[in-house]
KOLDREN-833689 format. One record per residue (C-alpha): residue number from 1; x, y, z; residue in one letter. Coordinates in steps of 0.2 Angstrom, whole numbers, plus 5000, padded with zeros to 4 digits. Last residue first. Layout:
KOLDREN-833689
- NUM  X  Y  Z  a .
...
END
This chain:
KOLDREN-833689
- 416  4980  4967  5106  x .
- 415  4989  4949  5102  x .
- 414  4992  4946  5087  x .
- 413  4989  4929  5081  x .
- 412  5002  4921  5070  x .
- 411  5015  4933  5063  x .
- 410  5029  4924  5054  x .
- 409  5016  4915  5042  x .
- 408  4998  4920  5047  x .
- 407  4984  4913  5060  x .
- 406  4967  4922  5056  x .
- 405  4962  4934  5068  x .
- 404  4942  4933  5072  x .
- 403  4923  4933  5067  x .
- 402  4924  4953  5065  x .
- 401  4903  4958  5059  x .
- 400  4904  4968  5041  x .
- 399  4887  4976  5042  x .
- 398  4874  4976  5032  x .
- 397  4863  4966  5044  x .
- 396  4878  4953  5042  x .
- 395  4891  4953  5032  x .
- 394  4906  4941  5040  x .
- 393  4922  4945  5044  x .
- 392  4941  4938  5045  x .
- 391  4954  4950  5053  x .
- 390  4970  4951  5046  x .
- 389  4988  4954  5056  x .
- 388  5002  4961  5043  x .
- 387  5015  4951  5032  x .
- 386  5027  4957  5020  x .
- 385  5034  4948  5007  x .
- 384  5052  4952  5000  x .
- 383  5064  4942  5010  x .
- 382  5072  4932  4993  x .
- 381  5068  4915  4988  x .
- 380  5049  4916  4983  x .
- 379  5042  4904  4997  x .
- 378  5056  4900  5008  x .
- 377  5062  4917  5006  x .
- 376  5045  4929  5009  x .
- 375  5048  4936  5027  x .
- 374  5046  4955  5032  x .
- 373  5038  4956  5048  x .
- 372  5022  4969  5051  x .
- 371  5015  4973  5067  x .
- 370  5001  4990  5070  x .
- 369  4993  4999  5060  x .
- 368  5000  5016  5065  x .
- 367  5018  5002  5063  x .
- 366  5029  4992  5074  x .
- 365  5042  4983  5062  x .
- 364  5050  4966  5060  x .
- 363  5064  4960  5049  x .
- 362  5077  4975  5053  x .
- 361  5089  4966  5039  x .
- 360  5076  4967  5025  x .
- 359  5073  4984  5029  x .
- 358  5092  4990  5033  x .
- 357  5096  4982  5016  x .
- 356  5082  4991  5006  x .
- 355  5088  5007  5014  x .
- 354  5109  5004  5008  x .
- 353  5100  5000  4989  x .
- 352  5086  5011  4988  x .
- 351  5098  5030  4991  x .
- 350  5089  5038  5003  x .
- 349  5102  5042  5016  x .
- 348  5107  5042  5033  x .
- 347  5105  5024  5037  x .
- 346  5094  5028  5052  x .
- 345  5083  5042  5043  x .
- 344  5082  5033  5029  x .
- 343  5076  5016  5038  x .
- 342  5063  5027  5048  x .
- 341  5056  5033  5032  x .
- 340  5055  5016  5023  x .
- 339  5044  5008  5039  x .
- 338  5034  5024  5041  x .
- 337  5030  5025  5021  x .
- 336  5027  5007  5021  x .
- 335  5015  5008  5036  x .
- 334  5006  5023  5026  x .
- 333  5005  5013  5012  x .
- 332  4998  4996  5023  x .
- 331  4983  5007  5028  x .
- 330  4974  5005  5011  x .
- 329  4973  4988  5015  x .
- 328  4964  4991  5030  x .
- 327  4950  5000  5020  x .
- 326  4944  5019  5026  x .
- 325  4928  5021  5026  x .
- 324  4919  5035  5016  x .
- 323  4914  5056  5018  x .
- 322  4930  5059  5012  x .
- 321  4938  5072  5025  x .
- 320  4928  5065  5040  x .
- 319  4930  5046  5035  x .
- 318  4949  5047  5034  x .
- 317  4952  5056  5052  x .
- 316  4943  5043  5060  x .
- 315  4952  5030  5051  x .
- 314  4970  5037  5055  x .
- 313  4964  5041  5074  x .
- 312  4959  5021  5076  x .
- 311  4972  5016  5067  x .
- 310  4982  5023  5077  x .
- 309  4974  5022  5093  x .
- 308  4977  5003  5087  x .
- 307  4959  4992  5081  x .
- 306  4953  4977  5090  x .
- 305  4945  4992  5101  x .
- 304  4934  4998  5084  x .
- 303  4937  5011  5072  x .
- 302  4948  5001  5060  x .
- 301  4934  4986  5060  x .
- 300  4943  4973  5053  x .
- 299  4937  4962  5040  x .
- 298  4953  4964  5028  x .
- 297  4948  4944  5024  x .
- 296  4928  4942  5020  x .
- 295  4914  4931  5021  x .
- 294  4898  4934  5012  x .
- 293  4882  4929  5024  x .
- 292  4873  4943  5018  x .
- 291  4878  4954  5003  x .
- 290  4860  4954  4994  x .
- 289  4850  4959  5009  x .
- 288  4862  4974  5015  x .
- 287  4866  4981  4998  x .
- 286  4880  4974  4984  x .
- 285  4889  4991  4982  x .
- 284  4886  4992  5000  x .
- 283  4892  4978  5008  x .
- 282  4908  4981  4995  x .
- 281  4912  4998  5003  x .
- 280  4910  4991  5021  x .
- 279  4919  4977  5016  x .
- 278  4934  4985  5010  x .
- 277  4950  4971  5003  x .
- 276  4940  4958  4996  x .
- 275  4952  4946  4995  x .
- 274  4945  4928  4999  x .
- 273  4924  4936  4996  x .
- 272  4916  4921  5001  x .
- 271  4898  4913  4998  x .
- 270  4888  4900  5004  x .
- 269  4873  4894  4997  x .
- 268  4857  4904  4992  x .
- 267  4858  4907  4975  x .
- 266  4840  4914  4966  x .
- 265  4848  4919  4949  x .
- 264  4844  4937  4955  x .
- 263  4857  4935  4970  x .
- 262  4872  4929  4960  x .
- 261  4867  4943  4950  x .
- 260  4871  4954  4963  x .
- 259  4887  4945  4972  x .
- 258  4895  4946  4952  x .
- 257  4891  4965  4951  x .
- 256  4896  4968  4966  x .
- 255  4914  4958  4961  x .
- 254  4916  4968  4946  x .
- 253  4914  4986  4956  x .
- 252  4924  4980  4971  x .
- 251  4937  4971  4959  x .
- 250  4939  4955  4960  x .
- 249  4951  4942  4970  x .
- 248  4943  4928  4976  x .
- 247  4925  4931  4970  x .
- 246  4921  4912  4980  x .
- 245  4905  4900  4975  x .
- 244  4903  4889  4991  x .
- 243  4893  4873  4990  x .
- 242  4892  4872  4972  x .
- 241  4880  4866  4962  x .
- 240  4887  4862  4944  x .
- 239  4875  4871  4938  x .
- 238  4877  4885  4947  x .
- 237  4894  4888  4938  x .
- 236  4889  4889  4920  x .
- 235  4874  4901  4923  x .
- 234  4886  4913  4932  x .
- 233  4896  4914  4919  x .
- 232  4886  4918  4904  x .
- 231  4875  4928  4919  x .
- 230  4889  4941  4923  x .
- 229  4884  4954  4911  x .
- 228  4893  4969  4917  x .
- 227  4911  4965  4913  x .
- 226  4925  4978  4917  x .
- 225  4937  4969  4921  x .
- 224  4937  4953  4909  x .
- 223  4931  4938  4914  x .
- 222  4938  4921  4920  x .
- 221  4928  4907  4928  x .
- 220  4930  4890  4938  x .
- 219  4920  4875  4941  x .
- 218  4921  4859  4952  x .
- 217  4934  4864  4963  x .
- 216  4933  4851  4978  x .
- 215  4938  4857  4996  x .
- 214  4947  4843  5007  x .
- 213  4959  4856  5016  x .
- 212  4972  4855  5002  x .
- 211  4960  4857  4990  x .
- 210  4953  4872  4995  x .
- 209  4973  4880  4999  x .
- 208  4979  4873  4982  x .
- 207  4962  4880  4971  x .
- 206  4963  4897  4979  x .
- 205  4981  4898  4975  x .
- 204  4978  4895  4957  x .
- 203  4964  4906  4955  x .
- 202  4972  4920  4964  x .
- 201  4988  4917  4950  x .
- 200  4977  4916  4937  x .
- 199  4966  4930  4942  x .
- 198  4982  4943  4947  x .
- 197  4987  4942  4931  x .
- 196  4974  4943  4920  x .
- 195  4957  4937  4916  x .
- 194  4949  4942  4930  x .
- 193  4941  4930  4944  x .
- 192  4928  4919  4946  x .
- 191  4926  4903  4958  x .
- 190  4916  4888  4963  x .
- 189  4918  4877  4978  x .
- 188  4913  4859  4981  x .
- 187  4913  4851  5000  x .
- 186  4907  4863  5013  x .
- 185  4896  4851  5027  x .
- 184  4912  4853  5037  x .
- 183  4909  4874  5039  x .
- 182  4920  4878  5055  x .
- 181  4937  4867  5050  x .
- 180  4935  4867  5034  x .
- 179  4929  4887  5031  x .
- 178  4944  4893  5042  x .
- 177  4958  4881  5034  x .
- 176  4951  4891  5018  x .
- 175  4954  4909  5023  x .
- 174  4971  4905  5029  x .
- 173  4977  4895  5016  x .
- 172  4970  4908  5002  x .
- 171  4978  4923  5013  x .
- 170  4997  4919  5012  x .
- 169  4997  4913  4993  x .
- 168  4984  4925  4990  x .
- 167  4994  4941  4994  x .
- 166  4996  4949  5010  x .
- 165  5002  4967  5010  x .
- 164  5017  4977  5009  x .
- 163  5023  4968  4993  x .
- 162  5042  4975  4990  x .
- 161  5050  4975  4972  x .
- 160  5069  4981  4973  x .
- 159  5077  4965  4975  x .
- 158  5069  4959  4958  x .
- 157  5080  4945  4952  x .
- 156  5078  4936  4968  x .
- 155  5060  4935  4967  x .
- 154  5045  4945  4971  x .
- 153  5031  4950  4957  x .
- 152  5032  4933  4947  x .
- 151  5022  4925  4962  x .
- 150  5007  4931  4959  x .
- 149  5000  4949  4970  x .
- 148  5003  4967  4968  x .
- 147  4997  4977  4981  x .
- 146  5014  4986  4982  x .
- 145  5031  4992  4987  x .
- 144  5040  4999  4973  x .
- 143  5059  5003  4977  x .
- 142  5066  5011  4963  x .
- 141  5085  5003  4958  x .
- 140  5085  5009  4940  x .
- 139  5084  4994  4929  x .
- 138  5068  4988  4943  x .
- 137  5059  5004  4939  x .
- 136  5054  5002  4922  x .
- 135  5053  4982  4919  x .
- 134  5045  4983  4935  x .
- 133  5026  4992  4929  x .
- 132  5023  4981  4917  x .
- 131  5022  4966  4932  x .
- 130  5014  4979  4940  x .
- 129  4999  4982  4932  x .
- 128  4995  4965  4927  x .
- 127  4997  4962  4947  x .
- 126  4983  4975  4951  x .
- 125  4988  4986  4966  x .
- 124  5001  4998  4966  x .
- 123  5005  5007  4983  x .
- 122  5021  5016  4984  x .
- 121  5035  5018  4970  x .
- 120  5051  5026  4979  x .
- 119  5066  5033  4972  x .
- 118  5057  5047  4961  x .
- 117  5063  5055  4949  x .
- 116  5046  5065  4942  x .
- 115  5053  5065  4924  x .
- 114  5062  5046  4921  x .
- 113  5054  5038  4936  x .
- 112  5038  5045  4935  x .
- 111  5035  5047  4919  x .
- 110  5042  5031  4915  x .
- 109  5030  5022  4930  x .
- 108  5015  5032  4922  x .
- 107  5017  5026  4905  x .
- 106  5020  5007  4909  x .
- 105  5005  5008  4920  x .
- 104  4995  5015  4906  x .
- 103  5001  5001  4896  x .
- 102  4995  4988  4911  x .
- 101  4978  4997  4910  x .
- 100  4969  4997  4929  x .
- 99  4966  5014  4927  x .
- 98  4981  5020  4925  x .
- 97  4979  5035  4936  x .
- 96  4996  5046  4940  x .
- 95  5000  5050  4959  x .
- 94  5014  5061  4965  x .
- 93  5016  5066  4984  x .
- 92  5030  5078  4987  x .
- 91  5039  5073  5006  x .
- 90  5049  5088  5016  x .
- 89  5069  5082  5020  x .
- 88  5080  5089  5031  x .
- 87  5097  5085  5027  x .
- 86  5113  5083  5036  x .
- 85  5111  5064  5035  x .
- 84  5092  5062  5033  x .
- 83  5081  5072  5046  x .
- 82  5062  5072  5037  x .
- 81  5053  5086  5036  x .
- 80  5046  5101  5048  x .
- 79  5034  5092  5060  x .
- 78  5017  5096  5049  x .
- 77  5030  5090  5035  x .
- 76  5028  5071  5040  x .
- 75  5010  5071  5043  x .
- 74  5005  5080  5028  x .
- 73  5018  5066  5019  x .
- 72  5009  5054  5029  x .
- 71  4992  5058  5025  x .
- 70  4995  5061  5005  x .
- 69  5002  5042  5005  x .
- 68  4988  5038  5013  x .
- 67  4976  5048  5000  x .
- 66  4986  5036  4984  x .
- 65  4979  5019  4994  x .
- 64  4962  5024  4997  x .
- 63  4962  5029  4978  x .
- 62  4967  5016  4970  x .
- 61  4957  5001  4978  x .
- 60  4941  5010  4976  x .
- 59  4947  5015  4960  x .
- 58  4946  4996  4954  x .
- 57  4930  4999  4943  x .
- 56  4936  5013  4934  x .
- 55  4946  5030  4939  x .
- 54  4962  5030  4952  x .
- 53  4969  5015  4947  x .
- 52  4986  5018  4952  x .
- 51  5003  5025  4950  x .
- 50  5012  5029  4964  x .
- 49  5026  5044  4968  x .
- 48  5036  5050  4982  x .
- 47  5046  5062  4981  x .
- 46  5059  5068  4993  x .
- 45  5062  5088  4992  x .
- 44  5077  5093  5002  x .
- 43  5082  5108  5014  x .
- 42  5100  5111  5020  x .
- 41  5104  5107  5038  x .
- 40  5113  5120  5047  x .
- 39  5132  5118  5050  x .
- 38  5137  5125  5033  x .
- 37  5124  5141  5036  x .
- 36  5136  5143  5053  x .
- 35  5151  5142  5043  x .
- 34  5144  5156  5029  x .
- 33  5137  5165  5044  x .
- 32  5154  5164  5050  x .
- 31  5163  5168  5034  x .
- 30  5153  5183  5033  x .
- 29  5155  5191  5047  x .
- 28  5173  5188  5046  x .
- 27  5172  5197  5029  x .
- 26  5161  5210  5034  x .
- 25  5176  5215  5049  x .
- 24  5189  5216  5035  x .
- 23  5178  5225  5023  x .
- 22  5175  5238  5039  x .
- 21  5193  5238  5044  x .
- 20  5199  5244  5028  x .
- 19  5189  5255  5018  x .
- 18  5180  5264  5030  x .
- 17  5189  5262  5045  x .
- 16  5207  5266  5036  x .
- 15  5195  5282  5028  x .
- 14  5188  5287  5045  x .
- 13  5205  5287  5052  x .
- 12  5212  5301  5038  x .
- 11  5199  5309  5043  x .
- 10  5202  5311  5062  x .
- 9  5220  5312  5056  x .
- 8  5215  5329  5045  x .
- 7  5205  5336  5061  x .
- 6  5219  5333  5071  x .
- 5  5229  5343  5059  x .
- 4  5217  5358  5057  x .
- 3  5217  5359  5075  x .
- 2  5235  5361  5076  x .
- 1  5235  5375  5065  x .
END
């Protein structure tokens, strides 16, 4: 009998075990898994878009640009995201082609912006481009930091539009107090460039910056992108006989075209090249014999000791994927991406307006290629320009020789 009633507490016991401590000790559990999932950073997805010409006789530009930005986000995850407030952030590359078409520009910055969501537009290039591009992302407070050059790009009415290289109001002066002071026998200049926004403006600033160091313009061209048959133009211009014909700011593909011709009409006087932006890929679009002598900005060797270790690494690591050199204007979007990152990560958070803030108030910045400074108010009234070290270069034996730094606004020469 006794047995029997011990053996009915024993399962009367199980039962208070089974349907009350248990639940109770699963509960606890539980709530501290649930306090300690609280504590560990959630996982977020920032996307990065651009749109660019990725097809056409700018893709050279395009391209470069939009496989930096897929760099740095490979970079970025390979070290488990991004640590922004209590988020770890992983970075989605998204790049739509436009060609070089401001309507297809228009297109790809609503996709992006209205369907993609992205904060951040990195890298366009071609100011027609762009100036159809902000009327999309400036309303919603995207950041675009771009290649766009004119002065209608950055202003105080578009806090949120960036330029994260040169433009030709900074390297125009440059390249032409260069020329004066070592070629003094130059005193007439010629120059072509597309019939859009970015040739205006280039054409403007190419004309101040001559004739403010004594440079005559005595011709000037426009065509459209694209153009094959240069010689309409070309025939123009060399009667005038100028000392220094300048492509200023085309393409790769329109300004080989231009450098060739130039060649088969039997030119042999000076000629400069103010923002060709990838030497080694313009040397040979033109070839050796036809390209030499032409002058360049963006004339640095990234592979060579002038160069960072990362740059140097960057580069490397470019040209064994792609087969191609890696440009130093492509490099500026994966310094924006670094400077941008590190401002989320210190503002704790990726909202535009408290990063844009931290940028403009952080002023100068070490980057992979090395220092930029963010200036831009005496000139377009708001801190929106920034400004990196350039290398002036020469083609010679189809090679782009380094002649040396060219003195900038806010930087001067950098010393490496």
């Amino acid at each position: 009998m006794k047995r029997k009633k011990s053996l009915g507490l024993l399962a009367n016991l199980c039962l208070v075990l089974t349907f009350v401590l248990l639940p109770l000790m699963f509960a606890c559990m539980n709530e501290l898994s649930a306090q300690e999932r609280a504590k560990a950073p959630s996982e977020k997805i920032l996307t990065i878009g651009t749109t660019l010409p990725l097809s056409g006789p700018a893709a050279a530009w395009g391209l470069g640009l939009s496989r930096m930005n897929d760099f740095f986000a490979e970079d970025i995850n390979k070290t488990g995201g991004l640590k922004i407030g209590k988020d770890v952030y992983k970075i989605k590359t998204i790049a739509y082609d436009n060609k070089g078409a401001p309507s297809e520009a228009a297109a790809c910055a609503t996709k992006l912006v209205h369907d993609d969501k992205i904060q951040y537009l990195i890298g366009g290039v071609i100011a027609a481009t762009g100036m159809a591009v902000l009327p999309v992302t400036q309303p919603v407070k995207v950041v675009t930091t771009n290649l766009w050059w004119g002065k209608g790009i950055i202003g105080p009415d578009k806090p949120f539009s960036f330029r994260q290289t040169i433009s030709q109001m900074e390297i125009a002066p440059a390249m032409y107090t260069w020329i004066k002071k070592n070629n003094p026998n130059i005193k007439t200049l010629a120059q072509l460039n597309p019939n859009d926004t970015s040739g205006w403006d280039t054409a403007a600033a190419v004309r101040e910056a001559a004739e403010a160091n004594g440079i005559q313009l005595i011709a000037q061209e426009f065509f459209e992108r694209g153009t094959k048959d240069m010689y309409p133009f070309l025939t123009r211009i060399l009667a005038k006989k100028p000392d220094l014909i300048d492509v200023a700011v085309s393409a790769p593909g329109d300004g080989a075209v231009i450098v060739k011709q130039l060649y088969e009409l039997g030119y042999k006087g000076a000629k400069a090249w103010t923002c060709g932006t990838n030497p080694i890929e313009i040397i040979r679009l033109c070839g050796a014999e036809v390209a030499e002598g032409l002058w360049f900005v963006y004339g640095q060797d990234l592979e060579g000791p002038n160069s960072t270790p990362e740059t140097r690494a960057l580069a490397k690591r470019y040209r064994e994927k792609f087969n191609e050199p890696l440009a130093p204007h492509h490099l500026t979007s994966y310094a924006m991406l670094e400077i941008f990152t590190q401002a989320m990560v210190k503002a704790g958070t990726t909202d535009t307006v408290a990063v844009s803030k931290l940028v403009e108030k952080t002023h100068k910045f070490n980057t992979s290629f090395g220092p930029f400074v963010l200036l831009g108010k005496q000139k377009y009234g708001i801190d929106r320009q920034f400004v990196h070290r350039m290398m002036l270069a020469q083609a010679r034996g189809g090679k782009p020789v380094e002649i040396e730094w060219l003195p900038l606004p806010g930087l001067g020469l950098p010393e490496y």
